[in-house]
KOLFIVO-402102 format. One record per atom (N, C-alpha, C): residue in one letter; x negated, y, z negated. Coordinates in steps of 0.02 Angstrom, whole numbers, plus 50000, padded with zeros to 5 digits. Last residue first. Example, Ala and Ser with C-alpha at 12.3 -4.5 7.8 and 13.67 -1.06 7.14 Angstrom:
<recs>
s493584988849646;s493164994749643;s493555000249606;a493404971649610;a493854977549610;a493404983549610;
</recs>
This chain:
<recs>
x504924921152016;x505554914852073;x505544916052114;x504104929951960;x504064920951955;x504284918052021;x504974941051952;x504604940151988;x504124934552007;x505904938351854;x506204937651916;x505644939451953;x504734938151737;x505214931651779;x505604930551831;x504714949051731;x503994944751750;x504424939651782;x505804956051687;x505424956451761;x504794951651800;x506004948751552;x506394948851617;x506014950451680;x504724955451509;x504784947751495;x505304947151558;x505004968251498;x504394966251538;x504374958551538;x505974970251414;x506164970451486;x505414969051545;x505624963551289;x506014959051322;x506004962151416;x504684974751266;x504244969551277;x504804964151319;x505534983351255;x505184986251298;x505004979751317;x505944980251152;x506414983651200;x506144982251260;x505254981751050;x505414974951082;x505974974851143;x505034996251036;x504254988951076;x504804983251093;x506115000651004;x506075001351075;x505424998351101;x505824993450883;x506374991950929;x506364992151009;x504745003550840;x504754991350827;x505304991250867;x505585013650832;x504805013450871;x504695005050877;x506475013750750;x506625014650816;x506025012750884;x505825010650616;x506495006850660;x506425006450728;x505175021950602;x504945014750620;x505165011150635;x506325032850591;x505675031750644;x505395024450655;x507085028050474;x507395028150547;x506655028750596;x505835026550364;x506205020350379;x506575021850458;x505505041250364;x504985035750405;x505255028150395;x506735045450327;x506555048250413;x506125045250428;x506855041550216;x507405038650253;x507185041650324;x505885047550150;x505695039350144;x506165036350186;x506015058250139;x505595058550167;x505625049850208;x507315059650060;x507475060550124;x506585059950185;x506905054649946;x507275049149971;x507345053650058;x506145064649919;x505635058949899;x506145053649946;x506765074449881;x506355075849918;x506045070049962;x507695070849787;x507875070449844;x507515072849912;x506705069249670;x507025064349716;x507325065249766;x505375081549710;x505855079149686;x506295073749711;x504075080949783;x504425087849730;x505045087149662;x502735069449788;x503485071349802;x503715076549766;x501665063349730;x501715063349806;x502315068249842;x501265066549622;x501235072349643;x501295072049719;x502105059949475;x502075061649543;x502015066949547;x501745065949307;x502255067249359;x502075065849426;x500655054349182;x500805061249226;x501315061149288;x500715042849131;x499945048549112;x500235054349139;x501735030149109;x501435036249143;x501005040949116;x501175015849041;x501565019949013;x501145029149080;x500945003149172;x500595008249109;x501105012949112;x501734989049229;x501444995249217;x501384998549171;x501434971949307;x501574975749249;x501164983149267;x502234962449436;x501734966549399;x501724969249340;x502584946849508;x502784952449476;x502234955349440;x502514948049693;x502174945249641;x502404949849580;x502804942549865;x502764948449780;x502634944749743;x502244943350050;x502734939249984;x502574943549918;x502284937450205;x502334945050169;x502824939350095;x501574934350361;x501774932150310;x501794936550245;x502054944250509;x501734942350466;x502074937450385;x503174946050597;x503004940850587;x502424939050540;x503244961450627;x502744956150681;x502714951550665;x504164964850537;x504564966750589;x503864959050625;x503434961950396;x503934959150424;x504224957950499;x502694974150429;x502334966250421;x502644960750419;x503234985950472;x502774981850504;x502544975950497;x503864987350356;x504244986850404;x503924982150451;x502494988450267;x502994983450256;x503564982050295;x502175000750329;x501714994150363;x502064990250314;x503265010050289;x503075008750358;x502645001750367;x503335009750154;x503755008150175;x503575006050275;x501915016550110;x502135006850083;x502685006750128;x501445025350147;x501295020250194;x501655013350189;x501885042650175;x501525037650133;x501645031750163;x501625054050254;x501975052650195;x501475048950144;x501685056750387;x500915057650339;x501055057950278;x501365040550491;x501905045150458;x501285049350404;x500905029050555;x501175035550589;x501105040150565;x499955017250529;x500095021550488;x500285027050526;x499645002550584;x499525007250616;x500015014450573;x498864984950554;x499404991550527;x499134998550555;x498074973350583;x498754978150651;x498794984250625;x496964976050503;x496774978850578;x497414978450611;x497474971550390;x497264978450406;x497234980350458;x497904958150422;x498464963550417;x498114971650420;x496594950950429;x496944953950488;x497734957650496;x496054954750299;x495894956550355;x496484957250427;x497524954450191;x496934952250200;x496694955250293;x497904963450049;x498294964450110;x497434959250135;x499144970049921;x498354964749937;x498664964050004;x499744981149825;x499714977149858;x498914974949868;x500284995249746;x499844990549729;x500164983449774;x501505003349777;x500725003649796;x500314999749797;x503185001749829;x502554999649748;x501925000049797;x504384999349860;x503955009249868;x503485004549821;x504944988549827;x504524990049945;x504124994949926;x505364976649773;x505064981549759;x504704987149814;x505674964549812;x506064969149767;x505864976649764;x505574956449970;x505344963949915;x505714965649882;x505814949150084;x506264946950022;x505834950049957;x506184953550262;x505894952250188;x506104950950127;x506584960150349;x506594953450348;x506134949650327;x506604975350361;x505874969950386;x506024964450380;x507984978450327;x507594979450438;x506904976150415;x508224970050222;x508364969650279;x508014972250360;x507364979350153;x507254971550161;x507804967050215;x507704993650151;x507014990150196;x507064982450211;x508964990750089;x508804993150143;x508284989050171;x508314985449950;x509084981950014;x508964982750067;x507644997949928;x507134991849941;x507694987049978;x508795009449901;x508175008649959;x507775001949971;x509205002649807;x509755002149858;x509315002849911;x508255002849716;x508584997249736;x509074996849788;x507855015649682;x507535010049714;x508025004649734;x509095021049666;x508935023149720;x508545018349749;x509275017149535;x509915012849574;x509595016549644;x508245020649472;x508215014849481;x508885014649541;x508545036349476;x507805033449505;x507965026149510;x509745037049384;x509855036649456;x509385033449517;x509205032549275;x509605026849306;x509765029049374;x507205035449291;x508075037649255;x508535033449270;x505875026349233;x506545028249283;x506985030449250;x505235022249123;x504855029349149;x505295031049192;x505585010449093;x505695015349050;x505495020249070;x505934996449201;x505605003549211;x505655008349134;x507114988449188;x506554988449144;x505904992949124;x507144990249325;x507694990049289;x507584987449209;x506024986749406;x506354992149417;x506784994949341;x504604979149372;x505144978949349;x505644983949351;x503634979149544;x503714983049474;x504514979749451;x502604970349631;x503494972949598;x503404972849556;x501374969449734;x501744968249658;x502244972649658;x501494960749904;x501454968049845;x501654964949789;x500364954550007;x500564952149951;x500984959749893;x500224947250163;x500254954750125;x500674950650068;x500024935350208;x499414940250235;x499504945750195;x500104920250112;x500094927850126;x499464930050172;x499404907250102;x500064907950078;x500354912450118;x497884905250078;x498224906350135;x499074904950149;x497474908349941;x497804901649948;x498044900150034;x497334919749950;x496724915749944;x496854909649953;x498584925149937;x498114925950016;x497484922450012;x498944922449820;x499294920649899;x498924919549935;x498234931049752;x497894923049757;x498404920249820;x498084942549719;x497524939949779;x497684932749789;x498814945449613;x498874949549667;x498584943249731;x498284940549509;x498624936749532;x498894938949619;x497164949749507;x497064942549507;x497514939449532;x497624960049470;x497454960649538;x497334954049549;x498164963049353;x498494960649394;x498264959149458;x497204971849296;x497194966049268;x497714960649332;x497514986249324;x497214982549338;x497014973049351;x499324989249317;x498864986449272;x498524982749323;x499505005249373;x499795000949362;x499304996049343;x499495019249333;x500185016849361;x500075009149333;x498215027249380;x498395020249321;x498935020349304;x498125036349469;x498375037649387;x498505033149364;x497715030649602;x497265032949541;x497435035749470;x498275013249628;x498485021649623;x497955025049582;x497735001949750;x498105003149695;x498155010549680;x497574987649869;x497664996149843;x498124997649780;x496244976349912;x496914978249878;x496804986149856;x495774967650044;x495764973350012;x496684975449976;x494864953950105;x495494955050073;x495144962050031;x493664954550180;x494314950750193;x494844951350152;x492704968450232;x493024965450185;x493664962150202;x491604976350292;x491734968350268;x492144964850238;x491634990050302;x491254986350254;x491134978850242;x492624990950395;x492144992050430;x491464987850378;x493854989150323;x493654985150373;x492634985950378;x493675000250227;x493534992350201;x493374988450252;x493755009750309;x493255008550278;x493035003150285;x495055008750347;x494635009050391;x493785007850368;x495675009250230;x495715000750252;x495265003450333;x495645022450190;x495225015950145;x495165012350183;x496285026850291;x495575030550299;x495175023150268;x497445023650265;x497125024150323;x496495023750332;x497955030350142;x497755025250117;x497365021150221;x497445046350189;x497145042350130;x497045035050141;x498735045450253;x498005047150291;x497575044850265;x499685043550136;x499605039650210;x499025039950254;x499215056650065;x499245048150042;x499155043150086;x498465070050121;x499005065350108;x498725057650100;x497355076550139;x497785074250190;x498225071250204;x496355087450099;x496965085950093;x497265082650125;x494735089950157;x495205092050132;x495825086750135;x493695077950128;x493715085550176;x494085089950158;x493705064950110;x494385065950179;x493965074850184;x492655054650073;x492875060450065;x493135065150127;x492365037750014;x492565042450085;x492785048150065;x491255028649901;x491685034349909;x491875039449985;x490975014649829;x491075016549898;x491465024249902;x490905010349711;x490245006549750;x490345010849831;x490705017749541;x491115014749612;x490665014249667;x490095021649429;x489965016649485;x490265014549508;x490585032649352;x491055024449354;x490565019449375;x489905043549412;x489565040849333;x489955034049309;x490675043349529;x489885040249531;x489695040049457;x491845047149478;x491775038849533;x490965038049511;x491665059549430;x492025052349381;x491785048049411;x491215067849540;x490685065049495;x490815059949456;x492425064449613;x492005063149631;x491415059749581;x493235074049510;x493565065949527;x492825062549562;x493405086649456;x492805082049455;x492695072849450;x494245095449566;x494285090849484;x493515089549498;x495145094249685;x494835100849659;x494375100849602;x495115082249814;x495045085049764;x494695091149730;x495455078049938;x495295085849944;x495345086749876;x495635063749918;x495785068049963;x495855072949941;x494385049849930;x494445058349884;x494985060349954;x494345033949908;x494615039149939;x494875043749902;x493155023849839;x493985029749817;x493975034749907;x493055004549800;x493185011249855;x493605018449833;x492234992649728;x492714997449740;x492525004549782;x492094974749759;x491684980049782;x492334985849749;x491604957949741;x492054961649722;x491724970249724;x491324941249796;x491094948849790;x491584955549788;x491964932149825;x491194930649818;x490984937149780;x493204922049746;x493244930449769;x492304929749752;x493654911149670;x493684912049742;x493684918249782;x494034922249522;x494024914649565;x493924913149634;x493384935149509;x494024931749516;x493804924349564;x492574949049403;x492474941849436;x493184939149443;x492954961349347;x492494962949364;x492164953749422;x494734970449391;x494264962149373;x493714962549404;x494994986949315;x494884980149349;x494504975749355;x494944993549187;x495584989149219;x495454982049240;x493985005449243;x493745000649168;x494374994949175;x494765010949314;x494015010449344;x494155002949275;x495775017249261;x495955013049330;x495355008249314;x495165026249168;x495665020149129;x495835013949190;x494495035149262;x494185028849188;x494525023249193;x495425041949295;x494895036749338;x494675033149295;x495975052149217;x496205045449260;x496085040049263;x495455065049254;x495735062049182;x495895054249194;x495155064649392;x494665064049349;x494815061349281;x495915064449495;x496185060249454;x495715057249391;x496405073549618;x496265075749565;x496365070149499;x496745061549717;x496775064149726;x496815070749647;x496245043949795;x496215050149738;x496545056749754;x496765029449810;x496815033149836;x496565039949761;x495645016749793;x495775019049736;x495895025349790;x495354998449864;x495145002649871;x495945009449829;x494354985749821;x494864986649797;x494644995449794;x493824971749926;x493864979549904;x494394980249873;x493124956249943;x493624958949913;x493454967249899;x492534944850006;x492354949849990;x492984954749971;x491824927350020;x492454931150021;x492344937749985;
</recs>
């Protein structure tokens, strides 16, 4: 059993250490434990960090391409590397390495195909109260159109095993947690949380400008994916009807 644990980057030289040094160097029922960064268009000396880390795998996007392209790029990797279960996490040490253990074990247990950690929203000390009552009204949301039971939907740090990598199909050039958690619900995958713990912030998102930047991005790739899983099953019931009046 081969496990990646792949590290979106993006200028995270001050960073990388504290991620790098985190995680579990052995886990129970895990043969082989590998890490991955995806550089996207870093300016830093995020690269040279990975290789004096020994990280075992580095893709370099080229330039810039966002988070969602990013986290695409990893699980194209990972596939291609071997790997049955790949977990993603953030390169500003957001969030505690140490957790990846429990992260994995759904899916080791064949419990889960997608596993995210939830963050303590409302316990958050790094949220304002508006940031929390947004998560939470946004994660309601999602957990209804995926028909899921996520506290937590915007959290990064997940575990996802082989054959959830190879459906998820990443549209948007946002970011990804809300779309392939639509997706993993919407196809019937098995999808479950785990609670996490996080590090005192190091530094300001740099996925987003501002919250209302951040909620109107996250409400045009919740209505798109909606519409796109709909008009498939739209599509798939009226090819189901025709087959059948062509049966009789």
């Amino acid at each position: 059993m081969k496990l990646i644990i792949q590290i979106p980057c993006l200028n995270e030289e001050k960073t990388l250490t504290a991620v790098i040094d985190s995680l579990p160097k052995k886990i129970e029922g895990i043969d082989e434990i590998r890490t991955l960064i995806i550089n996207d268009g870093s300016t830093d000396n995020t690269v040279d960090a990975a290789i004096q880390l020994g990280v075992d795998y580095i893709v370099n996007n080229g330039r810039n391409l966002g988070l969602a392209k990013s986290y695409s790029r990893g699980l194209e990797a990972s596939l291609f590397l071997g790997a049955d279960i790949i977990v993603n996490t953030d390169g500003d040490n957001q969030y505690c390495g140490e957790d990846i253990v429990k992260l994995v074990q759904p899916i080791l247990q064949h419990n889960a195909d997608v596993v995210i950690g939830c963050r303590d929203i409302e316990g958050n000390k790094d949220f304002s109260k508006f940031k929390k009552f947004l998560q939470k009204f946004g994660s309601s949301v999602v957990r209804k159109i995926s028909g899921t039971d996520v506290p937590d939907t915007t959290s990064g740090f997940r575990a996802i095993n082989r054959k959830a990598a190879i459906t998820f199909s990443v549209m948007n050039t946002f970011s990804y947690t809300l779309e392939t958690l639509i997706q993993a619900g919407r196809t019937g995958m098995n999808v479950t949380w785990v609670p996490i713990s996080v590090n005192p912030k190091l530094r300001e998102s740099r996925l987003f400008k501002s919250i209302p930047d951040f909620l109107s991005k996250q409400l045009f790739i919740i209505f798109n994916v909606y519409l796109f899983l709909l008009a498939d099953e739209i599509f798939q019931l009226d090819s189901f009807v025709l087959f059948s009046s062509v049966a009789r």
